[in-house]
VEXKOL-627043 format. One record per residue (C-alpha): residue number from 0; x, y, z. Coordinates in steps of 0.05 Angstrom, whole numbers, plus 5000, padded with zeros to 4 digits. Example, Ala and Ser with C-alpha at 12.3 -4.5 7.8 and 13.67 -1.06 7.14 Angstrom:
<atoms>
+-----+------+------+------+
! num !   c1 !   c2 !   c3 !
+-----+------+------+------+
!   0 ! 5246 ! 4910 ! 5156 !
!   1 ! 5273 ! 4979 ! 5143 !
+-----+------+------+------+
</atoms>
This chain:
<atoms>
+-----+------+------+------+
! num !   c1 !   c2 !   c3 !
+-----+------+------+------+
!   0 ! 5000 ! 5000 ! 5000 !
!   1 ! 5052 ! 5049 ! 5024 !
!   2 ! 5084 ! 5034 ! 4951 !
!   3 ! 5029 ! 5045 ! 4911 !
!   4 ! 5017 ! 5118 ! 4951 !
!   5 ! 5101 ! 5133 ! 4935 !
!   6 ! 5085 ! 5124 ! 4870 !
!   7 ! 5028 ! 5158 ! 4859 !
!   8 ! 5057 ! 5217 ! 4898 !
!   9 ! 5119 ! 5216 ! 4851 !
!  10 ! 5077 ! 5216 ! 4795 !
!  11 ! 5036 ! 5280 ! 4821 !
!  12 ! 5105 ! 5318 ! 4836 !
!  13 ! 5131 ! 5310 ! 4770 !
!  14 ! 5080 ! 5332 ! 4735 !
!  15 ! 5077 ! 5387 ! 4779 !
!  16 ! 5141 ! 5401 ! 4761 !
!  17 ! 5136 ! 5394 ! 4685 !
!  18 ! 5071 ! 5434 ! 4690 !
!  19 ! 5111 ! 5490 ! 4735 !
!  20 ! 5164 ! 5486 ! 4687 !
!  21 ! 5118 ! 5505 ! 4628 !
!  22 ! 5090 ! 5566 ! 4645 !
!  23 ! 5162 ! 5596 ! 4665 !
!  24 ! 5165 ! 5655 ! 4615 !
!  25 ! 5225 ! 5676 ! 4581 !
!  26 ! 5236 ! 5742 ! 4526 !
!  27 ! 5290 ! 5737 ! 4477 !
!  28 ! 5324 ! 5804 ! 4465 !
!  29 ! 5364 ! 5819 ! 4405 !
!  30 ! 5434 ! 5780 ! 4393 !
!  31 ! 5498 ! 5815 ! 4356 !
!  32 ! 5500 ! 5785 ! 4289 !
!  33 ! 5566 ! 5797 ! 4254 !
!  34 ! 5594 ! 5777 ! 4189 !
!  35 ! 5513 ! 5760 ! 4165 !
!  36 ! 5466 ! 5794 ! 4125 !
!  37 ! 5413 ! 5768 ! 4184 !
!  38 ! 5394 ! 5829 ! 4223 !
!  39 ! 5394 ! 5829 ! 4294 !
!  40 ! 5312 ! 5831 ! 4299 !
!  41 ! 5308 ! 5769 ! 4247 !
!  42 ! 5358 ! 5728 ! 4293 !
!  43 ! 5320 ! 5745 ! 4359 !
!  44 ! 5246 ! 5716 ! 4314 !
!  45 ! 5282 ! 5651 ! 4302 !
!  46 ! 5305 ! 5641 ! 4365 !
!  47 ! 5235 ! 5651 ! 4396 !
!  48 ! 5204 ! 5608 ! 4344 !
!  49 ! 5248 ! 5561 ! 4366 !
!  50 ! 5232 ! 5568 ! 4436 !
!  51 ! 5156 ! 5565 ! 4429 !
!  52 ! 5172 ! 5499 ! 4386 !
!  53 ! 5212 ! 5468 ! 4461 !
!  54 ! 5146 ! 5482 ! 4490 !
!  55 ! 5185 ! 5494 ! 4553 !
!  56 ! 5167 ! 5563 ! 4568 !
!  57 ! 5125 ! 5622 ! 4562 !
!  58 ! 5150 ! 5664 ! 4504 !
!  59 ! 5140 ! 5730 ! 4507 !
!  60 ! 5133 ! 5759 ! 4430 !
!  61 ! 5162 ! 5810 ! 4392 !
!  62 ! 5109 ! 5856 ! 4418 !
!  63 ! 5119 ! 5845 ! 4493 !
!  64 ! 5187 ! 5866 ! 4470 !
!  65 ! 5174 ! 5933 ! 4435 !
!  66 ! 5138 ! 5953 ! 4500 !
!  67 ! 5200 ! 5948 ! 4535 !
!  68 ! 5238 ! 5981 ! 4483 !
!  69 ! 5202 ! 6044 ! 4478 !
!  70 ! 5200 ! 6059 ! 4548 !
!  71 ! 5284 ! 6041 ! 4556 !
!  72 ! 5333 ! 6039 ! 4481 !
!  73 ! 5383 ! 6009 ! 4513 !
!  74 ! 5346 ! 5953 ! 4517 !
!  75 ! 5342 ! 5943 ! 4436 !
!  76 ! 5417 ! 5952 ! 4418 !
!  77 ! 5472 ! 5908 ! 4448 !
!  78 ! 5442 ! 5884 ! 4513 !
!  79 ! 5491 ! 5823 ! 4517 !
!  80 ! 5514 ! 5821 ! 4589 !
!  81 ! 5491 ! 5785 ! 4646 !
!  82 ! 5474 ! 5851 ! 4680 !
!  83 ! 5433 ! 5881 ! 4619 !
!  84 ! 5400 ! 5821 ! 4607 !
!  85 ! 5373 ! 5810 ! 4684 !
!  86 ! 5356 ! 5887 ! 4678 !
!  87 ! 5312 ! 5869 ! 4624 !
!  88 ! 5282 ! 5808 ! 4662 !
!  89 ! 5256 ! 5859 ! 4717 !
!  90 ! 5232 ! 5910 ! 4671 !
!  91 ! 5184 ! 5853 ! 4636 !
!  92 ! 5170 ! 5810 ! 4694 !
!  93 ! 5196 ! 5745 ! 4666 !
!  94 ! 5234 ! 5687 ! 4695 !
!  95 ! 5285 ! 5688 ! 4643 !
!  96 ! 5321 ! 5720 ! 4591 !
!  97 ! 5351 ! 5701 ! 4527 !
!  98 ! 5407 ! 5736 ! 4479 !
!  99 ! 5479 ! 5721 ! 4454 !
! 100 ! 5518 ! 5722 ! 4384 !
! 101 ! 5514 ! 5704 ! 4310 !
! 102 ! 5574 ! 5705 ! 4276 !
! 103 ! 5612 ! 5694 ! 4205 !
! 104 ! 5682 ! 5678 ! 4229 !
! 105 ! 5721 ! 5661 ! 4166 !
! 106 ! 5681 ! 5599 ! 4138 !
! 107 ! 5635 ! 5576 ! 4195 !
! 108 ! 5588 ! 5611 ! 4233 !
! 109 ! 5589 ! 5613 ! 4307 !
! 110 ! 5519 ! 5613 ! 4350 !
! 111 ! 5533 ! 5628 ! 4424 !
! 112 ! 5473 ! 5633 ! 4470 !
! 113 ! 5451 ! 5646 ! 4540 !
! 114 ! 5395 ! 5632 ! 4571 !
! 115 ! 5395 ! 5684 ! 4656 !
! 116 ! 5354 ! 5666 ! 4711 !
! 117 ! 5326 ! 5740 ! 4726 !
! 118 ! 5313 ! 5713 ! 4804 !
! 119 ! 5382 ! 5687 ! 4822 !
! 120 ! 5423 ! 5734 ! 4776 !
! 121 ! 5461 ! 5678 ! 4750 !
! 122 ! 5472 ! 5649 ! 4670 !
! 123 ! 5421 ! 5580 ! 4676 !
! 124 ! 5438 ! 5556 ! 4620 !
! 125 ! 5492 ! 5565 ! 4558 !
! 126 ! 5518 ! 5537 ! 4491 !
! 127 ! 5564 ! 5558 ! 4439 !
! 128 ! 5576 ! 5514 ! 4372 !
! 129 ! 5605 ! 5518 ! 4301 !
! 130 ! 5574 ! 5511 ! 4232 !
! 131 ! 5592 ! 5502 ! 4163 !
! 132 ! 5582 ! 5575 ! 4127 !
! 133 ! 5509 ! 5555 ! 4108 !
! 134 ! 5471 ! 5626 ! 4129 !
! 135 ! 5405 ! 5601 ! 4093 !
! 136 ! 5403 ! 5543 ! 4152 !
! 137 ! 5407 ! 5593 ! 4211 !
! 138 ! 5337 ! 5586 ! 4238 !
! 139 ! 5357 ! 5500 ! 4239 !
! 140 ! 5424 ! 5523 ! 4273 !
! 141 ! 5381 ! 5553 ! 4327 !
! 142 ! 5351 ! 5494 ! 4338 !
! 143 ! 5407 ! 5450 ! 4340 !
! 144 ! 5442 ! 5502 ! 4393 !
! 145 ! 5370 ! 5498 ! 4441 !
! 146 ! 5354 ! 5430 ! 4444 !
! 147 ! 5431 ! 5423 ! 4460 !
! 148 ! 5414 ! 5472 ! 4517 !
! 149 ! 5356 ! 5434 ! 4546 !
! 150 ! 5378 ! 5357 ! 4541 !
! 151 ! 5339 ! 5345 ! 4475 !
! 152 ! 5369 ! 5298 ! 4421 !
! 153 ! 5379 ! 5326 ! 4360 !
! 154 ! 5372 ! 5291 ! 4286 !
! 155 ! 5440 ! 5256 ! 4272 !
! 156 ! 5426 ! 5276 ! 4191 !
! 157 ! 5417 ! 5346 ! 4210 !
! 158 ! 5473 ! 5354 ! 4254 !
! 159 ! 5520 ! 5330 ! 4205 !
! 160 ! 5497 ! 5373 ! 4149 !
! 161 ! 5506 ! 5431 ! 4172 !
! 162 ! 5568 ! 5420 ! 4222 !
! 163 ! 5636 ! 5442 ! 4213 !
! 164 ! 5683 ! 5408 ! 4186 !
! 165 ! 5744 ! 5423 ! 4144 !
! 166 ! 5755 ! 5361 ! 4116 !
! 167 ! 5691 ! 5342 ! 4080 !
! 168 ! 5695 ! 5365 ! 4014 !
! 169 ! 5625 ! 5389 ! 4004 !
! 170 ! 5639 ! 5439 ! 4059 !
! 171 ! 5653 ! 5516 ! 4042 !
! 172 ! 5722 ! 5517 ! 4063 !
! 173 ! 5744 ! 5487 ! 3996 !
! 174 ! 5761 ! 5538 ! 3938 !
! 175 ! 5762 ! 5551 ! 3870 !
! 176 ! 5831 ! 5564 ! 3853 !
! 177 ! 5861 ! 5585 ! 3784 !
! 178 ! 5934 ! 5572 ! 3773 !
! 179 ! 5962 ! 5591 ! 3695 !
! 180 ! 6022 ! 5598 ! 3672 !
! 181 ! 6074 ! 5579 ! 3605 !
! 182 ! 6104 ! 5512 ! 3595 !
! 183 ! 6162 ! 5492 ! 3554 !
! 184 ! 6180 ! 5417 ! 3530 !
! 185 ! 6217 ! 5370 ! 3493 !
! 186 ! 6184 ! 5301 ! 3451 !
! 187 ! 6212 ! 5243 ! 3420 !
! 188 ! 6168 ! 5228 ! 3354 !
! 189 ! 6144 ! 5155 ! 3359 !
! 190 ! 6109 ! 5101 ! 3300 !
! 191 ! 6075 ! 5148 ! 3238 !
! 192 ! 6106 ! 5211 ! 3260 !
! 193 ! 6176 ! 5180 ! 3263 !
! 194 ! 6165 ! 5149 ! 3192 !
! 195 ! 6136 ! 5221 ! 3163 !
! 196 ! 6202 ! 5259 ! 3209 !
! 197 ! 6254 ! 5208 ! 3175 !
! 198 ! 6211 ! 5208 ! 3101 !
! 199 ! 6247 ! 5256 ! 3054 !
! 200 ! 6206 ! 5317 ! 3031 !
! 201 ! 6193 ! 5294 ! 2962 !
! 202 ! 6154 ! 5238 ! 2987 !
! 203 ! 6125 ! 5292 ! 3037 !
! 204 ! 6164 ! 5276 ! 3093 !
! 205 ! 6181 ! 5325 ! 3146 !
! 206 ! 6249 ! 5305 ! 3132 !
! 207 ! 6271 ! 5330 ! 3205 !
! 208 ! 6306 ! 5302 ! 3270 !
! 209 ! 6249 ! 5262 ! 3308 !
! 210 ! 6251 ! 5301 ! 3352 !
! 211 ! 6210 ! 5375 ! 3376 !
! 212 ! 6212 ! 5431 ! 3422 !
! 213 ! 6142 ! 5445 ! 3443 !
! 214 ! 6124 ! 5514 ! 3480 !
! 215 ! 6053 ! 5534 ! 3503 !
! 216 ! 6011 ! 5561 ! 3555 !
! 217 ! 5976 ! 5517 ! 3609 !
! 218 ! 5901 ! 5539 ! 3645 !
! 219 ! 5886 ! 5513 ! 3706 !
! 220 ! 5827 ! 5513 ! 3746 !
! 221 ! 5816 ! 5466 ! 3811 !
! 222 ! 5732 ! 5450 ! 3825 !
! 223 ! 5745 ! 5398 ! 3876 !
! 224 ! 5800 ! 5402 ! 3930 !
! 225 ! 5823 ! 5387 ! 4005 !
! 226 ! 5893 ! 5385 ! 4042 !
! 227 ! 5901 ! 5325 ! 4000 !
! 228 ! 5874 ! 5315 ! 3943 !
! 229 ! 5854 ! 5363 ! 3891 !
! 230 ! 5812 ! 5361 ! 3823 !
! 231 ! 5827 ! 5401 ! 3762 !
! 232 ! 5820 ! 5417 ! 3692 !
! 233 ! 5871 ! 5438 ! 3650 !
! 234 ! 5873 ! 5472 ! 3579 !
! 235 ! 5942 ! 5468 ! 3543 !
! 236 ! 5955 ! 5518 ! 3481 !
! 237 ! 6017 ! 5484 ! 3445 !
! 238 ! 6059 ! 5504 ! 3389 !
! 239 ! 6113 ! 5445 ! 3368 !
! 240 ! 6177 ! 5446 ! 3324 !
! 241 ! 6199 ! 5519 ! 3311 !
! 242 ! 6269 ! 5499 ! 3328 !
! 243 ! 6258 ! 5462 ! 3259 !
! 244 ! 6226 ! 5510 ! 3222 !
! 245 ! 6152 ! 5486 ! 3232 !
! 246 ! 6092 ! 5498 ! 3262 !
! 247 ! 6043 ! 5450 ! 3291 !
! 248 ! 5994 ! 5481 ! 3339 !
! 249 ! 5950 ! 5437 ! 3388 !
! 250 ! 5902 ! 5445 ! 3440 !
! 251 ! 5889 ! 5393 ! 3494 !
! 252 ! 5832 ! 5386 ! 3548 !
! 253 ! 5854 ! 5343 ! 3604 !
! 254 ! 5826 ! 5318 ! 3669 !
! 255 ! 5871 ! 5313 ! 3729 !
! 256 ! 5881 ! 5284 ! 3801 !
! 257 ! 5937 ! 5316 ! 3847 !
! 258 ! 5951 ! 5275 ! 3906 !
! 259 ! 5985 ! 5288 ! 3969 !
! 260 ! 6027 ! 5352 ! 3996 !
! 261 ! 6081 ! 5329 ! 3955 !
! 262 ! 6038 ! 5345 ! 3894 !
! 263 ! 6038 ! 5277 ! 3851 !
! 264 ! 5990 ! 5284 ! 3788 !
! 265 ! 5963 ! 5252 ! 3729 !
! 266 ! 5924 ! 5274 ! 3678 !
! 267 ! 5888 ! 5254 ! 3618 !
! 268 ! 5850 ! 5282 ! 3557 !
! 269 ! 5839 ! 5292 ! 3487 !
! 270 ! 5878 ! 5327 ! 3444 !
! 271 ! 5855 ! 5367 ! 3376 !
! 272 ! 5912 ! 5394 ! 3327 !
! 273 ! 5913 ! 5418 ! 3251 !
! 274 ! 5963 ! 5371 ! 3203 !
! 275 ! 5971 ! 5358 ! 3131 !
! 276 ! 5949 ! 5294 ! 3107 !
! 277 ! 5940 ! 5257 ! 3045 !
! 278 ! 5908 ! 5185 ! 3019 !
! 279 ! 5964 ! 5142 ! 3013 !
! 280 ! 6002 ! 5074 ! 3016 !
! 281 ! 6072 ! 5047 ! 3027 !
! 282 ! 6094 ! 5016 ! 2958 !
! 283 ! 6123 ! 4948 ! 2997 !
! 284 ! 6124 ! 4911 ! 2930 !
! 285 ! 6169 ! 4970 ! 2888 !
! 286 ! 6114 ! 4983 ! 2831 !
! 287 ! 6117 ! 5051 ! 2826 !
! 288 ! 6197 ! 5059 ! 2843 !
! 289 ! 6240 ! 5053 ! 2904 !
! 290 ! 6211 ! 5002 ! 2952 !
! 291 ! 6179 ! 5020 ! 3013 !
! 292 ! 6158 ! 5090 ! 2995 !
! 293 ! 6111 ! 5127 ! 3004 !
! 294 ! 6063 ! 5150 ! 2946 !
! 295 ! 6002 ! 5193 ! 2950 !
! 296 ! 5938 ! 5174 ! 2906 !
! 297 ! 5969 ! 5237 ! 2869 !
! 298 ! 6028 ! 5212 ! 2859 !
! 299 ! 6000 ! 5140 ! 2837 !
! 300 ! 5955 ! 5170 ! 2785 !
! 301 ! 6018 ! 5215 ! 2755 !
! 302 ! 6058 ! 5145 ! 2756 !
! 303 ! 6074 ! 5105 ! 2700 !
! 304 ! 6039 ! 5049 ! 2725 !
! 305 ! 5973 ! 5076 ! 2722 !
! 306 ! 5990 ! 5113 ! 2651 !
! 307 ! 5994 ! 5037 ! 2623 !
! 308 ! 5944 ! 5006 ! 2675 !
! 309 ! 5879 ! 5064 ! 2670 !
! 310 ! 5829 ! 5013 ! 2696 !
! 311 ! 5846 ! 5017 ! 2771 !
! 312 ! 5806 ! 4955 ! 2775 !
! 313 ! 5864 ! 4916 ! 2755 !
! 314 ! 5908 ! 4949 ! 2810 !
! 315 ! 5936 ! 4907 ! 2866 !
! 316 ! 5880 ! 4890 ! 2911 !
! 317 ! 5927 ! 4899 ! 2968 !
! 318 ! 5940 ! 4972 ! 2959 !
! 319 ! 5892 ! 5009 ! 2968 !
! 320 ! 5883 ! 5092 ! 2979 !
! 321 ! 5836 ! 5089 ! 3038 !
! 322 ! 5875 ! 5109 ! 3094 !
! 323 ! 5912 ! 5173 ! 3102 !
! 324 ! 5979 ! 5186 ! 3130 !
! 325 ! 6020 ! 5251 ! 3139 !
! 326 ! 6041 ! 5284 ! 3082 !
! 327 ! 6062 ! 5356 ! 3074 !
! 328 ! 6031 ! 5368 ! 3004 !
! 329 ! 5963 ! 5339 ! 3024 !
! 330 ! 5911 ! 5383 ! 3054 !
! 331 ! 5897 ! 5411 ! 3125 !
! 332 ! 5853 ! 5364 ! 3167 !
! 333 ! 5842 ! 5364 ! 3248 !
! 334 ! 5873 ! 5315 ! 3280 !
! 335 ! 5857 ! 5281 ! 3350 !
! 336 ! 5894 ! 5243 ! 3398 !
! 337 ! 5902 ! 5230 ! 3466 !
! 338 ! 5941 ! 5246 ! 3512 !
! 339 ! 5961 ! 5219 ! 3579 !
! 340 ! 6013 ! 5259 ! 3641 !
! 341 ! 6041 ! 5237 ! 3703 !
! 342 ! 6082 ! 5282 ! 3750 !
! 343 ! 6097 ! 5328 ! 3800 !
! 344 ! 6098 ! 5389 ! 3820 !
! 345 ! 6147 ! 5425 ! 3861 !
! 346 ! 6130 ! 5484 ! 3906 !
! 347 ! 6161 ! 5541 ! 3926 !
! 348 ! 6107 ! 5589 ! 3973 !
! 349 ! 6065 ! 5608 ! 3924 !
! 350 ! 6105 ! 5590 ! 3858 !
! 351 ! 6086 ! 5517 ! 3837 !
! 352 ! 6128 ! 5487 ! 3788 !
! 353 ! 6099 ! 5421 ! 3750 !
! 354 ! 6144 ! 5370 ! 3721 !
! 355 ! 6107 ! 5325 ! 3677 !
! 356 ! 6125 ! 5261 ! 3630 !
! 357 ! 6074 ! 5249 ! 3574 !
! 358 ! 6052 ! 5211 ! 3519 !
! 359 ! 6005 ! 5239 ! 3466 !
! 360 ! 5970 ! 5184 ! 3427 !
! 361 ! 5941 ! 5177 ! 3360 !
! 362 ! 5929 ! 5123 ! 3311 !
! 363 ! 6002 ! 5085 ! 3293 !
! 364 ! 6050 ! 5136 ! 3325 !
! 365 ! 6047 ! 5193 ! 3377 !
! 366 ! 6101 ! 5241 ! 3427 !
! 367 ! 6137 ! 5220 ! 3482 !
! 368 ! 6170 ! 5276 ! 3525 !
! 369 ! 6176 ! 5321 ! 3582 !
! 370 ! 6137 ! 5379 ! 3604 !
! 371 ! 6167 ! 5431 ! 3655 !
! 372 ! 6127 ! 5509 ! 3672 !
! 373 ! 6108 ! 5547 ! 3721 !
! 374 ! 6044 ! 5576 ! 3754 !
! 375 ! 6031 ! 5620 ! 3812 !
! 376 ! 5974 ! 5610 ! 3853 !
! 377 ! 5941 ! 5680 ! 3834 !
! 378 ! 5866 ! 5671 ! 3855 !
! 379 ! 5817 ! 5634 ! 3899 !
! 380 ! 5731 ! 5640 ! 3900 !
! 381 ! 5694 ! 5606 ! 3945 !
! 382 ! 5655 ! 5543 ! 3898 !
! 383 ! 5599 ! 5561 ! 3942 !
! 384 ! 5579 ! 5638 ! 3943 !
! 385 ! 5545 ! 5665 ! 4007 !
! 386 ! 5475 ! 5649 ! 4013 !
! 387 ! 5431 ! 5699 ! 4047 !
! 388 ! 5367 ! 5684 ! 4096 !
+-----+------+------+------+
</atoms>
């Protein structure tokens, strides 16, 4: 018997306690917000719409408020201590008072609130945390920061969406940055552009060393980065062989992945250029003169073979003028390829310098080299611009 009364009495005191608990009122005055387009009167709503939401406490509205305000100023603007807040307690009559800070500090924002009991003079309860730069969310930052404050558990999803962080990489501390600069290089010619370097030029060869200088200018911009790992996309302008008296221009569009502080890379894209091209064969059986060279459709229908064979019918099935193949009295087509870089690239404060080998691909042959430049790290945007409430 006596443990059935215990209970029931503990039972009646706590809800006399939760039900004494509600009707405690509280007024929120007006926080500092710095750094945020949020206005003072807009952050002191959000935190009483919070508040009422707790359903902990009598909230006294933005009209109780302007009461208070018209009979003391002081009251509106900067009333952030302890002392100023209980002096606003008294002046409304409540049990507690409310106020603290919104700030931008570089790219979080900081919420720090108090919560006075106007009776005992004293802070009752406080909390300060970080957030990712997300000014849009402040109203759910408030929430997080009072249910903190009272022992309520908030959403696990919510929490980590808008928390600070600086390693996640969908956070605002990651920039845009744009690094350009010139780069200079050397290339070994490989398969169809070593044939066309070593053909003589009355066949249409290039009839050069196979091997060119290349010079050019390198765009870079980053999109996805942290402390160790970065995402970029490159644009190469390239001019090749003016050490021997020719000039190839090419543009390439490449993907790349730096890793680590030491600055590893590799990169990878297409490549479009301009060369001079004809439809051809390699005369492996001799008809038309020297073996093994190379003779245009041109130069097969100014031969002697065709003047006595006109019915190109009866031509060697196995030569045929379907493909073409670099010649320098054929006409200008684009060429593609692909092109493929690994490095590194060496850093000096803000001065990078990439080193890069490569290998630019196309059907039978390609370049094989060495790429050095240098770019200084000239500009940085946040991805994500500031978002106002």
């Amino acid at each position: 018997m006596k443990t059935i009364i215990l209970t029931i009495a503990t039972v009646f005191s706590t809800a006399l306690i939760g039900f004494s608990q509600t009707n405690k009122s509280i007024a929120a005055g007006n926080p500092a917000t710095n750094g945020l387009h949020v206005t003072p009167t807009i952050a002191a709503k959000l935190i009483r719409l919070e508040l009422i939401k707790l359903n902990i406490y009598s909230v006294y509205d933005e009209y109780d408020m302007q009461e208070i305000y018209n009979v003391d100023s002081t009251l509106e603007r900067n009333c952030l201590s302890k002392t100023c807040l209980t002096r606003m307690g008294v002046a409304l009559d409540v049990d507690y008072t409310i106020s603290g800070s919104f700030d931008a500090l570089g790219n979080k924002i900081v919420i720090s609130l108090k919560i006075i009991d106007i009776k005992n003079k004293t802070i009752f309860k406080s909390a300060v945390r970080e957030f990712d730069n997300q000014e849009v969310e402040l109203q759910r930052m408030t929430e997080i920061v009072l249910k903190e404050m009272h022992g309520i558990v908030n959403e696990k999803e919510l929490i980590d969406r808008l928390k600070f962080n600086n390693e996640v990489i969908s956070s605002n501390n990651i920039g845009k940055i744009n690094n350009s600069g010139p780069r200079i290089g050397y290339a070994a010619l490989t398969g169809s552009y070593l044939e066309s370097a070593n053909r003589s030029a009355s066949q249409g060869g290039l009839d050069i060393f196979p091997g060119i200088s290349m010079i050019g200018y390198q765009i870079e911009g980053q999109y996805v980065g942290t402390e160790n790992f970065s995402a970029l996309v490159e644009g190469i302008f390239n001019i090749s062989g003016l050490e021997q008296g020719l000039f190839l221009p090419t543009i390439s569009i490449m993907n790349g992945f730096r890793f680590g502080k030491a600055g590893w890379e590799i990169a990878f894209g297409p490549g479009f250029g301009l060369s001079r091209e004809s439809r051809g064969l390699f005369d492996t059986e001799g008809l038309f003169g020297e073996k093994g060279a190379y003779v245009s459709e041109n130069d097969f229908n100014d031969s002697e073979y065709y003047i006595e064979n006109p019915d190109v019918s009866s031509f060697n099935s196995s030569y045929n003028f379907d493909t073409f193949h670099l010649d320098t009295r054929g006409v200008t087509r684009v060429s593609t390829s692909f092109l493929f870089a690994f490095g590194r690239t060496f850093r000096a404060g803000a001065l990078n310098i990439p080193v890069n080998l490569f290998y630019s691909s196309k059907k039978g042959g390609g370049l094989a080299g060495v790429s050095i430049g240098f770019n200084v790290m000239n500009e940085k945007k946040d991805i994500n611009p500031r978002r106002t409430i």
